[in-house]
N, C-alpha and C positions, 0 to 999 in steps of 0.2 A: 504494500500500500504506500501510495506516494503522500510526501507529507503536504502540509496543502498553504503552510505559509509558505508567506516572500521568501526568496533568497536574499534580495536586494531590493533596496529603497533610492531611487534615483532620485539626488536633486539638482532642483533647477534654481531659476534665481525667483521664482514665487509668482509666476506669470502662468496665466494656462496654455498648456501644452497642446497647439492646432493641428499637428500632425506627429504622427510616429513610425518609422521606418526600420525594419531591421535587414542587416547586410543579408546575400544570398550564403554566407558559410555559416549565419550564426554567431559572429563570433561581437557585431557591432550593431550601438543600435543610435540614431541619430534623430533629433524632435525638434522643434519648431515654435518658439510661442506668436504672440500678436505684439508683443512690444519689442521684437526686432531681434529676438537672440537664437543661434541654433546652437546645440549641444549635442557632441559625439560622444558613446562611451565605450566601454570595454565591457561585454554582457558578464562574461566571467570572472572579471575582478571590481565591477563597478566603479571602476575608475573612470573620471572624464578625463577625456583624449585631448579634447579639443572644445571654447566654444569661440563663436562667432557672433560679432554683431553688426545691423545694416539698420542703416536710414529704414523709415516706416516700416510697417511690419511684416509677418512669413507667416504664411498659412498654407505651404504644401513641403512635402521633404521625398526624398525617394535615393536610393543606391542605383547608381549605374549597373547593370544586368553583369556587366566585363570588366570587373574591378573596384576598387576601394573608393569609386567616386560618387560625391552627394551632389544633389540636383537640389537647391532651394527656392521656393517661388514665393513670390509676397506682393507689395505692392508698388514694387520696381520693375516688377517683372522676375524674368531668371537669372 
């Protein structure tokens, strides 16, 4: 029987979270809020990798199908 709590508790900077993406291996998972910030993490150690932030906001995220790469959209465009 699988245990049914979190492993992990990802934070962010306190914005809600408009999209959620996880890499094609599993290994990455990358989010989005409305006040301009994205955040990479490590699934497995819940470390954040990486975050980013852009003029207006993001409300779409996605991993390129052929590698390590994030696709962000918001209100700049991509």
């Amino acid at each position: 029987m699988q245990d049914s709590r979190p492993r992990h508790v990802l934070e962010g900077g306190g914005s809600a979270m408009w999209s959620v993406a996880v890499s094609r291996d599993g290994t990455s998972l990358v989010a989005v809020t409305m006040d301009g910030a994205a955040y990479l993490w490590d699934i497995g150690t819940a470390v954040e990798v990486c975050r980013l932030r852009v003029d207006g906001h993001l409300s779409a995220c996605s991993f390129h199908p052929y590698g390590h790469r994030v696709v962000l959209g918001g209100s700049a465009g991509l």
